[in-house]
C-alpha positions as CSV (number, residue, x, y, z in Angstrom):
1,X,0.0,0.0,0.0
2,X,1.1,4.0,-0.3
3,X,3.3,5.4,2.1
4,X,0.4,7.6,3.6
5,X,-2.6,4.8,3.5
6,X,-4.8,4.6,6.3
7,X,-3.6,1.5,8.8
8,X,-0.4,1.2,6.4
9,X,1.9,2.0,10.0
10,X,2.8,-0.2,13.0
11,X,4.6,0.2,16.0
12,X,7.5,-1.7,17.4
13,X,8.7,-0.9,20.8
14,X,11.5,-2.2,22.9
15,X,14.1,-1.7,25.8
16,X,17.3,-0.9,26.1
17,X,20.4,-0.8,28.4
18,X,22.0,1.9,28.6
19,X,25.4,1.0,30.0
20,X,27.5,3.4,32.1
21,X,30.0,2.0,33.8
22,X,31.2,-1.9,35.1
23,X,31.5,-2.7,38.7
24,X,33.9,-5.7,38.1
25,X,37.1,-5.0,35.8
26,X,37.7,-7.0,32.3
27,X,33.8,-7.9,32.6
28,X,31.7,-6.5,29.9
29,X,28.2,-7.1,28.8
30,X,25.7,-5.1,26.6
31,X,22.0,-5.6,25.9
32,X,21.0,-4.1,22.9
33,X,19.3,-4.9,19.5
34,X,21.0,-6.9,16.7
35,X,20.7,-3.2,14.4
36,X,22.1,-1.7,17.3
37,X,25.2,-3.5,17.5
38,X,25.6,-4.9,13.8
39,X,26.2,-2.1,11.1
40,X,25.0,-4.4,9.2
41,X,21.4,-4.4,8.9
42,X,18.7,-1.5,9.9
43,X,15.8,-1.7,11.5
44,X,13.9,-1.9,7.8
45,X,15.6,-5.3,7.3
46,X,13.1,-6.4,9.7
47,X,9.5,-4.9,8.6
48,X,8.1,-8.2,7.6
49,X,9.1,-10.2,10.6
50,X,7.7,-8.1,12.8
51,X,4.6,-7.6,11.2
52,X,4.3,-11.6,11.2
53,X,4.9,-11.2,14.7
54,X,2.2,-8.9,15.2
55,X,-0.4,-11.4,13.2
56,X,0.6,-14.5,15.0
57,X,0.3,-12.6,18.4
58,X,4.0,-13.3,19.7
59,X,6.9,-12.0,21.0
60,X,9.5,-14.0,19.6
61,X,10.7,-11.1,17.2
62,X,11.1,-8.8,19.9
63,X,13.5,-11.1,21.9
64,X,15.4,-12.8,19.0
65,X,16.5,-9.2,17.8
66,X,15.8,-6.9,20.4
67,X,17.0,-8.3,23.0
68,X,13.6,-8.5,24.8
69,X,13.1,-11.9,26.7
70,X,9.1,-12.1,27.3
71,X,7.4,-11.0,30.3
72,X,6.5,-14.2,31.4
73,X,7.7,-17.1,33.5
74,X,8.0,-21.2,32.5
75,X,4.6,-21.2,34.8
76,X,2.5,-18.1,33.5
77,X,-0.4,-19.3,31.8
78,X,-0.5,-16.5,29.4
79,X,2.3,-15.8,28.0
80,X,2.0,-13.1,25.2
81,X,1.2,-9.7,27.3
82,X,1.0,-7.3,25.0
83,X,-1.7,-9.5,23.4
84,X,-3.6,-9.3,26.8
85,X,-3.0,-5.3,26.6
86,X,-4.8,-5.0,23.2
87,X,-7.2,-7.5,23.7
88,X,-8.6,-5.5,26.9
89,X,-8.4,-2.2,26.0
90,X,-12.3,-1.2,25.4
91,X,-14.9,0.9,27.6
92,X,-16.3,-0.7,30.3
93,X,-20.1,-0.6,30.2
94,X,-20.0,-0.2,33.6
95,X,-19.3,3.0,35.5
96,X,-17.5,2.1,38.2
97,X,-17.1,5.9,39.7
98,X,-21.1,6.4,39.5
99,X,-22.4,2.6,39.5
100,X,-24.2,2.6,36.6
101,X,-24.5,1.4,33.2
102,X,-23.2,2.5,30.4
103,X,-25.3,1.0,27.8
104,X,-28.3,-1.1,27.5
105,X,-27.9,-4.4,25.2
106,X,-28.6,-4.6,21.3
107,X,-31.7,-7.0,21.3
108,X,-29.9,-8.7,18.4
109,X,-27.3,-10.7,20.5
110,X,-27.9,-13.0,23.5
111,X,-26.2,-12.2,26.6
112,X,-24.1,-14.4,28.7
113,X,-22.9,-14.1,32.4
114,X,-20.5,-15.6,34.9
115,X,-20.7,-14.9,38.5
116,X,-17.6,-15.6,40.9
117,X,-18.8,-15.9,44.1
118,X,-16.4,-14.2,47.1
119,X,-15.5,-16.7,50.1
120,X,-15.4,-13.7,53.2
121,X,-12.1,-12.8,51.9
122,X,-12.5,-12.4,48.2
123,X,-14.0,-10.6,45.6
124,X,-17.1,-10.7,44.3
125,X,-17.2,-10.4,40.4
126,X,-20.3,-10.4,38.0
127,X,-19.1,-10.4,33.7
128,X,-21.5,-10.0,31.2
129,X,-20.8,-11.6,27.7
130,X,-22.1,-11.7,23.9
131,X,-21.0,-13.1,20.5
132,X,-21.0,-10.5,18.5
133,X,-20.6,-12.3,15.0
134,X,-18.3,-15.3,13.4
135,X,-15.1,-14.7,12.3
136,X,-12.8,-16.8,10.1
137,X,-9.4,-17.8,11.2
138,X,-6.3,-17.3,8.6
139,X,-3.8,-19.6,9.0
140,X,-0.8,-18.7,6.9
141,X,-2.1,-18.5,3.2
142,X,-5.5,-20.6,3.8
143,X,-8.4,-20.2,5.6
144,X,-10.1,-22.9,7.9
145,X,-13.2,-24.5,7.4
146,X,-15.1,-23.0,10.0
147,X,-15.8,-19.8,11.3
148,X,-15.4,-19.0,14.9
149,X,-17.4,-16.9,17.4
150,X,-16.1,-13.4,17.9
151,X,-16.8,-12.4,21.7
152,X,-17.2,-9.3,23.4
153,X,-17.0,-9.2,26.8
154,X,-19.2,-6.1,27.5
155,X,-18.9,-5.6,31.5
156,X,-18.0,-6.6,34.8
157,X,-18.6,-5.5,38.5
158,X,-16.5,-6.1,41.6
159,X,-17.9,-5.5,44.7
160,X,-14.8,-5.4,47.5
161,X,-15.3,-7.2,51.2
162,X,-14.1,-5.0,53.5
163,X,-12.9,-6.5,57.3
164,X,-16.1,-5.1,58.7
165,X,-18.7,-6.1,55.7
166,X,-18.7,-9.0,53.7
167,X,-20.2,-8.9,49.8
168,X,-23.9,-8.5,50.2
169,X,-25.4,-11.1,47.9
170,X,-28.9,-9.9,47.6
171,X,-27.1,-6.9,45.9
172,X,-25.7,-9.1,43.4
173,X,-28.5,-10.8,42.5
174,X,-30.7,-7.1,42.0
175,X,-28.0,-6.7,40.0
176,X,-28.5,-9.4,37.8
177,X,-31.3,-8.9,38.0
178,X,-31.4,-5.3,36.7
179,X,-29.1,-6.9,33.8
180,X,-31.6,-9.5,32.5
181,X,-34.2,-6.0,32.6
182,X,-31.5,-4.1,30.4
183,X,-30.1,-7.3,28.2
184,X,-31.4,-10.1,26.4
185,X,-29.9,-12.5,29.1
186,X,-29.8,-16.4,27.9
187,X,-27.9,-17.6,31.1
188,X,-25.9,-17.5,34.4
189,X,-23.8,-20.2,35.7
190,X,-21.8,-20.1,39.0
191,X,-18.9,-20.8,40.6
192,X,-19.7,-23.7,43.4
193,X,-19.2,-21.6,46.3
194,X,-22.2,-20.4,48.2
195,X,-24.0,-20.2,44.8
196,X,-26.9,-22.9,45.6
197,X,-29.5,-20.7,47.1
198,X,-28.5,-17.7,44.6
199,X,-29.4,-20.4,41.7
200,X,-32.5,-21.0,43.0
201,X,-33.4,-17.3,43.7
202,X,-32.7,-16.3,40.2
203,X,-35.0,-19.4,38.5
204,X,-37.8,-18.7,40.6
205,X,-37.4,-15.1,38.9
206,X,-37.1,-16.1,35.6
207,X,-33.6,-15.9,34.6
208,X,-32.1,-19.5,33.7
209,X,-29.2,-20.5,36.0
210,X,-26.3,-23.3,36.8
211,X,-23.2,-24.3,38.0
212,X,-20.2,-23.9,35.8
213,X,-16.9,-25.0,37.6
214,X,-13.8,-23.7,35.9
215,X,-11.2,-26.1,34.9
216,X,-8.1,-26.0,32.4
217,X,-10.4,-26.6,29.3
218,X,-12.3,-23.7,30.0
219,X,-9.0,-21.5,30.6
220,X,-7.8,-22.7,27.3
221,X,-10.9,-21.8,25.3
222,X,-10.3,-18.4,26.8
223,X,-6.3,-18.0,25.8
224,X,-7.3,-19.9,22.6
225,X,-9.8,-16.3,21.9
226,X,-7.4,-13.9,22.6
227,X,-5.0,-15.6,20.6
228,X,-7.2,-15.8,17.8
229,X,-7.7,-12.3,17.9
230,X,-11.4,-13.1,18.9
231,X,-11.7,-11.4,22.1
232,X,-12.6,-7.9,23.3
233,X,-12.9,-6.7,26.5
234,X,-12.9,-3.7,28.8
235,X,-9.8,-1.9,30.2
236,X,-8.3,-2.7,33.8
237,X,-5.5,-2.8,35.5
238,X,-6.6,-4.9,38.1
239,X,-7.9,-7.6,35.5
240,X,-4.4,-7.6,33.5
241,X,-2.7,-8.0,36.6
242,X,-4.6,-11.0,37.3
243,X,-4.5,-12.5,33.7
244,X,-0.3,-12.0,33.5
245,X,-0.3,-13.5,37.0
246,X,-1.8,-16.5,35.9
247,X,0.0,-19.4,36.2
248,X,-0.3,-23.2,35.4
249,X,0.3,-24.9,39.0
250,X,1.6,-28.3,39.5
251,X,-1.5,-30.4,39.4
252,X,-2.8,-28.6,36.2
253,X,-4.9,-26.3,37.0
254,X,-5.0,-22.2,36.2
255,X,-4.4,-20.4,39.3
256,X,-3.1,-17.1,40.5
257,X,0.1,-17.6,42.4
258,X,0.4,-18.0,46.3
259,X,0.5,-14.6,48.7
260,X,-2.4,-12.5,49.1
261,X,-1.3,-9.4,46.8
262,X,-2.8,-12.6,44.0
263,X,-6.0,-12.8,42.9
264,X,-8.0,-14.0,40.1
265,X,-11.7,-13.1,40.8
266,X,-12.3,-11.2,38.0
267,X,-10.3,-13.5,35.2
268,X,-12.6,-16.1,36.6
269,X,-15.6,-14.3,35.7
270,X,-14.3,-13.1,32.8
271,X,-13.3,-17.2,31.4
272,X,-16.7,-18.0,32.3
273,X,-18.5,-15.7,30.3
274,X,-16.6,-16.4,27.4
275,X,-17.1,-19.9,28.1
276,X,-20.9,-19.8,28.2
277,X,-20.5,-17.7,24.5
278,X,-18.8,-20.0,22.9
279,X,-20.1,-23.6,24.1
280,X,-23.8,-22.0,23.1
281,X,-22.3,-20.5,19.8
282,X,-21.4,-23.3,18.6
283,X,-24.6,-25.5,20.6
């Protein structure tokens, strides 16, 4: 394409060392990219790598030439970040700051949401959900048979226990309540905690519900999305915290690493909703 044609530009960005002085003598070591340090070969040289990269959704050209290992661990679960950074990077439909919504829903779509439950100590998180149309998957030069669900995740609400008051679940459930009022609302599902009587509550209202426990399978259907570039969802720090946090523990399961500055309330609601998308997507 010209020069000046819209979406014709991408961005590369990196680190580098700066190095000022060595601490031990006859020791030297320097970080810096391969057109840095080779005179050689430019920057240019490496357009259409890069913009691979950026298809596939890796970071491989970033550390084999810039000297960028990934921000990730052998045990993170997600391991791309900067994928997680563009994939949740949209408005929140809801307003935190004044508790209300943003948006109603489009009567179009069906609505999906996932409800982690907190345990005294934890969050409480509510994420709504919606396929918002089917999107073919390139795979080098060919395209795959089938289409895939694209989904939006279109909100989600935490509601903090302090040491004084623990999550009041009545307001959760007027809250989904007020949801299934605003969206077309298909279903709710649960994490196992506490969430018996809140099940019952909502079907004696009308609004279907169940138990979804999250396992690995339903964490994978979630990186498999985002990796896809079949994912949108809203802007947080405290949600990509949790998400590059994630980690794969020894018996197999996704988890959020040991110490109490770890959580992953939020991711859970968040993989569920996109679970509940895609299983009835493709139902």
């Amino acid at each position: 394409l010209p020069d000046d044609a819209e979406g014709n530009e991408f961005t590369v960005t990196w680190t580098e060392d700066e190095v000022t002085g060595y601490e031990e003598d006859n020791w030297f070591a320097l970080k810096a990219p391969t057109f840095r340090v080779n005179p050689g070969v430019k920057i240019e040289n490496y357009k259409g790598v890069f913009l691979g990269d950026l298809k596939r959704g890796t970071s491989e050209t970033l550390m084999r030439v810039c000297a960028n290992p990934p921000d990730h661990n052998s045990e993170s679960f997600f391991k791309d970040h900067a994928m997680l950074e563009n994939v949740f990077s949209h408005m929140n439909g809801w307003d935190e700051e004044n508790q209300a919504f943003k948006y109603n829903g489009d009567d179009r779509y069906e609505y999906f949401i996932h409800v982690d439950l907190s345990k005294v100590s934890d969050r409480t998180v509510v994420a709504l959900a919606h396929v918002d149309h089917w999107k073919a998957i390139q795979i080098g030069d060919s395209i795959e048979g089938d289409v895939k669900p694209y989904v939006v995740i279109d909100l989600f609400r935490v509601w903090e226990p302090t040491p004084n008051k623990h999550v009041n679940n009545a307001e959760v459930a007027d809250f989904i309540l007020e949801i299934n009022a605003r969206f077309n609302l298909r279903l709710v599902t649960f994490d196992r905690w506490g969430s018996i009587d809140m099940i019952k509550y909502l079907n004696d209202r009308g609004v279907e519900a169940e138990r979804l426990s999250l396992e690995r399978k339903h964490y994978m259907e979630f990186r498999l999305a985002a990796q896809d570039g079949r994912l949108q969802g809203p802007e947080d720090k405290r949600l990509l915290k949790e998400l590059k946090n994630l980690i794969l523990n020894k018996v197999g399961k996704v988890d959020h690493p040991d110490g109490k500055e770890h959580f992953n309330d939020i991711s859970e609601a968040c993989c569920g909703s996109i679970f509940n998308c895609v299983a009835y997507a493709l139902d």
